[in-house]
C-alpha positions as CSV (number, residue, x, y, z in Angstrom):
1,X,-243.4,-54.6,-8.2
2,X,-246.3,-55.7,-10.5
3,X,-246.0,-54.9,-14.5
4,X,-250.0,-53.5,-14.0
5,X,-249.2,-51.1,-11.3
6,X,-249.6,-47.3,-12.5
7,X,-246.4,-46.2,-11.4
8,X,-244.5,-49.0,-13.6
9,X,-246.3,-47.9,-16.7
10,X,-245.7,-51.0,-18.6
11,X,-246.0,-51.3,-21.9
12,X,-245.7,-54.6,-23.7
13,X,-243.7,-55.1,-26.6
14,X,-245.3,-57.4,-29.6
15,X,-242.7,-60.1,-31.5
16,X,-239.9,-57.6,-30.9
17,X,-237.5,-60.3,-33.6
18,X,-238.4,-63.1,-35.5
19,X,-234.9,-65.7,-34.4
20,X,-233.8,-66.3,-31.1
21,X,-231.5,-63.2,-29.6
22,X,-228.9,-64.0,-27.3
23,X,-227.9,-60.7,-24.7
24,X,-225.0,-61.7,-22.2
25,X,-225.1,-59.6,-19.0
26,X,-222.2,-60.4,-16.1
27,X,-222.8,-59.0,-13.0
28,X,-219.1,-57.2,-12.7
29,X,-218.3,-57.3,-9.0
30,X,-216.0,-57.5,-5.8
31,X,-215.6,-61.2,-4.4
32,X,-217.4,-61.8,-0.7
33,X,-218.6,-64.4,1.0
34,X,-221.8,-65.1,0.5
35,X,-223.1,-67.2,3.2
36,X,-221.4,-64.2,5.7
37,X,-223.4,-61.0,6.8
38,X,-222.7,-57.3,4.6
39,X,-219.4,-55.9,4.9
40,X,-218.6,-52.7,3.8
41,X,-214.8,-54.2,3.9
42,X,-215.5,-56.5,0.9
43,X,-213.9,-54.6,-1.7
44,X,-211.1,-57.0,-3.1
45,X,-211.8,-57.7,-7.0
46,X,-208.7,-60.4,-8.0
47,X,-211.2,-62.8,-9.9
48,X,-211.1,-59.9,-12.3
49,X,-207.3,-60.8,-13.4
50,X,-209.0,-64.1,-15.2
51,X,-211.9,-62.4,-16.7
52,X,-210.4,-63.5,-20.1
53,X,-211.4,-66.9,-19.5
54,X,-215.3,-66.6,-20.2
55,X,-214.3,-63.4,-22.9
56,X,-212.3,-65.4,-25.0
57,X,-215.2,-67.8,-25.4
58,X,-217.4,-64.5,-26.4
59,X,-214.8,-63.8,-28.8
60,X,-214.8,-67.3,-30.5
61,X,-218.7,-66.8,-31.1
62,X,-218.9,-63.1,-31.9
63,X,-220.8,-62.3,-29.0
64,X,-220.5,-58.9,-27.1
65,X,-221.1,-59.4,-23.5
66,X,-222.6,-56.5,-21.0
67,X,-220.3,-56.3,-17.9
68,X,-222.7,-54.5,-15.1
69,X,-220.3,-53.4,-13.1
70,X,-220.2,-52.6,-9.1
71,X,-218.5,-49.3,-7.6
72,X,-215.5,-51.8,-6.0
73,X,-214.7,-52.3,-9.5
74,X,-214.7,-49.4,-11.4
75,X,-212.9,-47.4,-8.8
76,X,-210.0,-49.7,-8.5
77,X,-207.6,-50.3,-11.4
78,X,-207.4,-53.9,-10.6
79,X,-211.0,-54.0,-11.8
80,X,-211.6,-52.0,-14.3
81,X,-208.2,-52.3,-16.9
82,X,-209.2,-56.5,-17.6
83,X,-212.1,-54.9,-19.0
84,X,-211.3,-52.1,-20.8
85,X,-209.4,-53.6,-23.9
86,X,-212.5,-55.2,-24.3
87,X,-215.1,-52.0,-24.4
88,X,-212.5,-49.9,-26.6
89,X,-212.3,-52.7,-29.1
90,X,-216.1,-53.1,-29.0
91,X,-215.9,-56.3,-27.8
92,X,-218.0,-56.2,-24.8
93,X,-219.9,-52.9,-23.0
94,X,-220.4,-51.5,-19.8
95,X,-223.1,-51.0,-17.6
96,X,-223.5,-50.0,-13.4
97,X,-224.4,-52.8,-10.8
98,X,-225.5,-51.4,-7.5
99,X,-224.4,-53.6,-4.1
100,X,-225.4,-50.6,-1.7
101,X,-223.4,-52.0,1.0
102,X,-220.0,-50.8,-0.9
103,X,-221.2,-48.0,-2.9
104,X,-221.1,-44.3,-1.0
105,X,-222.4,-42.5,0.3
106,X,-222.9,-44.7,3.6
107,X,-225.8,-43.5,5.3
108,X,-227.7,-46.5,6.1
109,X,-227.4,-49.4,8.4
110,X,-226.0,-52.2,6.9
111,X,-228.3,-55.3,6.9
112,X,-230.3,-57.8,4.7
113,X,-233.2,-55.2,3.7
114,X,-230.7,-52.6,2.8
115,X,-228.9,-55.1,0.4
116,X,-232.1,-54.4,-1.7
117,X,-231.7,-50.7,-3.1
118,X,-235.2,-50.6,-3.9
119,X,-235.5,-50.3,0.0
120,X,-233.3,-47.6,0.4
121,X,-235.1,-43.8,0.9
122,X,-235.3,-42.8,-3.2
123,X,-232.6,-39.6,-2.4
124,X,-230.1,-42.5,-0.9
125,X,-230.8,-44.8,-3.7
126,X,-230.0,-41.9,-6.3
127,X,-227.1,-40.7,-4.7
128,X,-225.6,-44.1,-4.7
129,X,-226.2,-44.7,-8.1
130,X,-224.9,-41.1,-8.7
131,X,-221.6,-42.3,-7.6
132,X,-221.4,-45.4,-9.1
133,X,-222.6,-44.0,-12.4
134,X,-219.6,-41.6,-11.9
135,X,-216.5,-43.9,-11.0
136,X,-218.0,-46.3,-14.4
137,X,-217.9,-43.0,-16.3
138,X,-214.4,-42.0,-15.3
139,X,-212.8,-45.8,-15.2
140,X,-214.5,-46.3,-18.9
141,X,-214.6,-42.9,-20.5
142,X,-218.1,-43.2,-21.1
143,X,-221.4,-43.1,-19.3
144,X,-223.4,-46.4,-18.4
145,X,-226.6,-46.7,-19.6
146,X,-227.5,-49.8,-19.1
147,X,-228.5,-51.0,-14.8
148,X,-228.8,-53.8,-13.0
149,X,-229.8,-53.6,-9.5
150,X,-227.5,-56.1,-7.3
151,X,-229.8,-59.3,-5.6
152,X,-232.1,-57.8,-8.5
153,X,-233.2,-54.8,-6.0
154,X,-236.0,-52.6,-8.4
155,X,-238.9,-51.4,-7.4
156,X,-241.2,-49.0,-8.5
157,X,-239.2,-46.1,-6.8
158,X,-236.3,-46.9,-8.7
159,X,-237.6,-45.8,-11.9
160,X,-237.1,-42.5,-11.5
161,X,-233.8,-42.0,-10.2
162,X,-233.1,-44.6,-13.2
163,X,-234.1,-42.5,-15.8
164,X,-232.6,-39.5,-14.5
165,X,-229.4,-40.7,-14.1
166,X,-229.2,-41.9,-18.2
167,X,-230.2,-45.3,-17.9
168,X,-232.2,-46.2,-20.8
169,X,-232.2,-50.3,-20.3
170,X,-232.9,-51.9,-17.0
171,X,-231.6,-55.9,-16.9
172,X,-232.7,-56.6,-13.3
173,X,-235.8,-58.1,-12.9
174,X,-235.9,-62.0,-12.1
175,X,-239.3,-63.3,-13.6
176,X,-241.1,-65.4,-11.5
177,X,-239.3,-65.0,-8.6
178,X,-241.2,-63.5,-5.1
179,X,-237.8,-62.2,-2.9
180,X,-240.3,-60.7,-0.2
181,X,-239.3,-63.1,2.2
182,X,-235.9,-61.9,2.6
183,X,-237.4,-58.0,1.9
184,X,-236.9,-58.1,-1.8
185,X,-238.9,-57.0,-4.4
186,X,-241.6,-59.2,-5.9
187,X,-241.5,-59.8,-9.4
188,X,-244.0,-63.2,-10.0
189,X,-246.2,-61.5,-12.3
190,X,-243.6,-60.9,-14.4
191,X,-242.4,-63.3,-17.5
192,X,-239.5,-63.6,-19.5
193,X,-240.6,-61.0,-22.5
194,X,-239.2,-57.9,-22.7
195,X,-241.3,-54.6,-21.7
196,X,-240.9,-50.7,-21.7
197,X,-241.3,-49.1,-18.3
198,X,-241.4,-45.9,-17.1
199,X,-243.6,-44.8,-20.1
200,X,-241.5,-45.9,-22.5
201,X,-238.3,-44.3,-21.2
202,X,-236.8,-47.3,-19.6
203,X,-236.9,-50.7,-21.4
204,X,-236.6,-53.9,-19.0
205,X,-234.9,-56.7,-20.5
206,X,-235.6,-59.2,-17.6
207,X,-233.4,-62.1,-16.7
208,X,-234.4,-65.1,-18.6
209,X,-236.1,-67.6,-15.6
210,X,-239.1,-69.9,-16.3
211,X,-240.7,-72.9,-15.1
212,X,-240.8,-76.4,-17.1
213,X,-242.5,-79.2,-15.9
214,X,-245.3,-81.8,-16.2
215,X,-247.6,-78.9,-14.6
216,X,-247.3,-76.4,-17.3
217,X,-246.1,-72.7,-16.8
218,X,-249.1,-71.6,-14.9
219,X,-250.1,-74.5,-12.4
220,X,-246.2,-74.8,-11.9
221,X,-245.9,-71.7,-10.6
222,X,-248.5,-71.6,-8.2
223,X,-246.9,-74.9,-7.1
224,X,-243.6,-73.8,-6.7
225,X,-244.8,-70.3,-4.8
226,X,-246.0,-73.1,-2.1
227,X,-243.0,-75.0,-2.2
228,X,-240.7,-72.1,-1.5
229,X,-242.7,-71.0,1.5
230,X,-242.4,-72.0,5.1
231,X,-242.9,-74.8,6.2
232,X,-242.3,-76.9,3.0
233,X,-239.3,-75.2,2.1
234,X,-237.0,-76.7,5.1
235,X,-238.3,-79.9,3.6
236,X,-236.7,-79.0,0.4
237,X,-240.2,-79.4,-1.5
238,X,-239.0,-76.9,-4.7
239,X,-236.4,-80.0,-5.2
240,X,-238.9,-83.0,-4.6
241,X,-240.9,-80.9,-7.5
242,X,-238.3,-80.4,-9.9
243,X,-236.3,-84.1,-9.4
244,X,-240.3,-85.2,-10.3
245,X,-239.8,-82.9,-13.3
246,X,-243.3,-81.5,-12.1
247,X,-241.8,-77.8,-12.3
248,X,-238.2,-77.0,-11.7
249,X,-237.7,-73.1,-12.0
250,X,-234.5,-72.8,-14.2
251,X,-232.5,-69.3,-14.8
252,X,-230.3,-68.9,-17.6
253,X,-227.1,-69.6,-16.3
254,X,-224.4,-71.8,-16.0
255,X,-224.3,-71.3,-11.8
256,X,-226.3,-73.9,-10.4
257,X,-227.9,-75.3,-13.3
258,X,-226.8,-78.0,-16.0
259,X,-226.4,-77.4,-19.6
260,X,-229.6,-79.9,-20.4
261,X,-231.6,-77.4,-18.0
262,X,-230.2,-74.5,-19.7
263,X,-231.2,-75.9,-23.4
264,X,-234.7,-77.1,-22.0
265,X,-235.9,-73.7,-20.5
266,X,-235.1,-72.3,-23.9
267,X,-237.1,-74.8,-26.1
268,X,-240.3,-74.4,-23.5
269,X,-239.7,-70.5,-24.0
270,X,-239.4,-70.5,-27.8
271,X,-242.5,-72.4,-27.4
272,X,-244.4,-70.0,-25.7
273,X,-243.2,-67.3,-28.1
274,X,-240.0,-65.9,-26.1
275,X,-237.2,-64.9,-28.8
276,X,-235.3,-62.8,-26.1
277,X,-232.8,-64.5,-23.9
278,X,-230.2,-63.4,-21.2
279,X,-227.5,-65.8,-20.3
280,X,-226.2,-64.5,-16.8
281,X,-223.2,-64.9,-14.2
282,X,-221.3,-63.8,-12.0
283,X,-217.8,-62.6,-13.0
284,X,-215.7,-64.2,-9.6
285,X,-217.4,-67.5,-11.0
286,X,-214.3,-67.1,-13.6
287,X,-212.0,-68.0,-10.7
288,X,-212.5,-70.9,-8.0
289,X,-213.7,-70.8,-4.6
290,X,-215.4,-67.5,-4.9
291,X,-219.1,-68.5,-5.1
292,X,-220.9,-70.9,-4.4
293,X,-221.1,-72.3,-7.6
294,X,-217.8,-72.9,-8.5
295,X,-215.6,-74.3,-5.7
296,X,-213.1,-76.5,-7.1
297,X,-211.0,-76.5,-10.5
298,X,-213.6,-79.0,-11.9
299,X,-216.3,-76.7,-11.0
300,X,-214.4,-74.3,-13.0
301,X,-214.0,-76.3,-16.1
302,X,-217.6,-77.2,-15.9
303,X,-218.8,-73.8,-15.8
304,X,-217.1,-72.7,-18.4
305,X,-217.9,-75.5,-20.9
306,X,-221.8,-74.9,-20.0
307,X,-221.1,-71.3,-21.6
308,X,-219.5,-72.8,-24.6
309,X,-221.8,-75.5,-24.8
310,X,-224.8,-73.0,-24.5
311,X,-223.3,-70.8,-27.7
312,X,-222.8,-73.7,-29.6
313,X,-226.6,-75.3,-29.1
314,X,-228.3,-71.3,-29.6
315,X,-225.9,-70.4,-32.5
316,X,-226.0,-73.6,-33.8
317,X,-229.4,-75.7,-33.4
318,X,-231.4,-72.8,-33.3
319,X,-229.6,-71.1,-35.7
320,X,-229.8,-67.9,-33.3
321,X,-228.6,-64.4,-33.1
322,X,-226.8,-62.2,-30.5
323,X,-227.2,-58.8,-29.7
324,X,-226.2,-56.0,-27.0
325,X,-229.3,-54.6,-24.8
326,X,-228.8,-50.6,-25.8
327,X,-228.4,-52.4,-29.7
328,X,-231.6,-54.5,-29.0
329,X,-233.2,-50.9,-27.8
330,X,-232.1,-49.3,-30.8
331,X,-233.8,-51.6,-33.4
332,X,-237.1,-51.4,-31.5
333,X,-237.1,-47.6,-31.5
334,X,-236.6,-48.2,-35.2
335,X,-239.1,-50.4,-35.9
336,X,-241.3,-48.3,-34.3
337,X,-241.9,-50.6,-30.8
């Protein structure tokens, strides 16, 4: 997927605010193991009992998370009623998150490819986002809008099925980030900055990922592109270049990355003119021993104080606003983007 390709029909959106603007997206889903092979039997959603834990720090700093959340979810009651005190009080909205392997109808083959729903033929694609887009509908009393494709699965053939389903704000492309080795999508041409796709019916708020690093944004991510492939990879070459602080790709996010990483992508992205930022996670983080990046209890206390820690340092330091995507949408349509 390439920003220049016809099909995409990006257009880029100039200085779209003057202060920082934090968006919070969760990627709302079923607990599984992620080191294990697709099951269409990993349905079970207890982290969602604690979801309160990383709300009630939203609520201390008036920020309105976006729960994307996945068909296991919304259809079970377990899932959806933690969150819906939240969406009727406006405290947080909804959006649909898309794991193929547990989302009907199941026509394909389960394996790695078909994780990706980009890969998916388009009708399939649709007609699981049809019923996901449904069961978020009827657990919320309101239609999703806004999508974000699970292991960030776009691709140009999504965009059509997107927009016809109502989606008017797409949160799933990872900048910088080539997933073809696995059969992902491709997104290294990509940055940070918001765009409109579609011609202007679909606005892509990507993931906020960059690269910092004695090599600069360009040369570092040529440099880490050749880490990440074989054979350098098995010799753990992306590591050797960030513990060198030559480039070290950071995301957004308190899984897997410290809070001084967090604060320093930020700065180098202010300084390159980003004002747009998406702090992201996955909601079984909330609860320990359901991903990778939280194991223990400590893990669990960590990741949590990196979310406060990360308000506190944007709201605070950089004197910085928050926002909802469809809001964010809103105020460019006014002003005219």
């Amino acid at each position: 997927m390439h920003p220049d390709d016809p099909a995409v029909a990006a257009q880029p959106i100039e200085a779209p605010v003057d202060r920082p603007t934090l968006f919070v997206v969760v990627d709302t889903e079923e607990e599984f193991d992620w080191s294990a092979p697709f099951s269409r039997g990993n349905t079970c959603v207890t982290a969602m009992r604690h979801i309160g834990r990383a709300q009630e720090i939203f609520d201390r700093f008036k920020v309105v998370p976006t729960y994307v959340v996945s068909y296991p979810v919304a259809q079970q009651p377990a899932g959806a009623e933690p969150l819906r005190e939240f969406v009727d009080s406006g405290r947080a909205t909804i959006g649909a998150h898309l794991h193929p392997w547990v989302t009907p109808p199941f026509l394909e083959t389960i394996s790695n490819a078909h994780s990706y729903a980009c890969n998916l033929e388009p009708t399939l694609e649709s007609a699981k986002l049809a019923t996901l887009v449904e069961a978020v509908t009827s657990a919320f009393g309101r239609a999703p809008t806004i999508y974000k494709a699970g292991r960030y699965g776009i691709g140009v053939r999504s965009l059509a099925g997107l927009v016809g389903h109502g989606i008017t704000v797409d949160v799933s492309v990872m900048p910088h980030v080539d997933f073809t080795a696995s059969n992902g999508p491709d997104f290294s041409a990509f940055d940070a900055r918001p765009i409109w796709m579609a011609h202007g019916r679909l606005l892509e708020i990507p993931c906020t990922a960059g690269l910092i690093g004695g090599a600069g944004p360009t040369l570092g991510a040529l440099l880490h592109r050749l880490a990440s492939a074989r054979p350098w990879a098995t010799m753990r070459a992306p590591g050797v270049l960030a513990r060198a602080r030559i480039a070290n790709r950071i995301v957004l996010s308190p899984e897997g990355n410290t809070i001084g990483e967090m604060t320093r992508l930020t700065r180098a992205l202010l300084a390159r003119g980003i004002r747009t930022f998406t702090m992201t996670f996955h909601s079984p983080s909330v609860v320990a021993g359901h991903t990778p990046y939280v194991r223990t209890r400590a893990d669990l206390q960590l990741f949590l104080r990196k979310i406060e820690r990360y308000c506190e340092f944007f709201f605070g330091e950089l004197s910085g606003l928050t926002s909802t995507p469809q809001a964010f949408r809103a105020g460019l349509l006014a002003r005219g983007h």
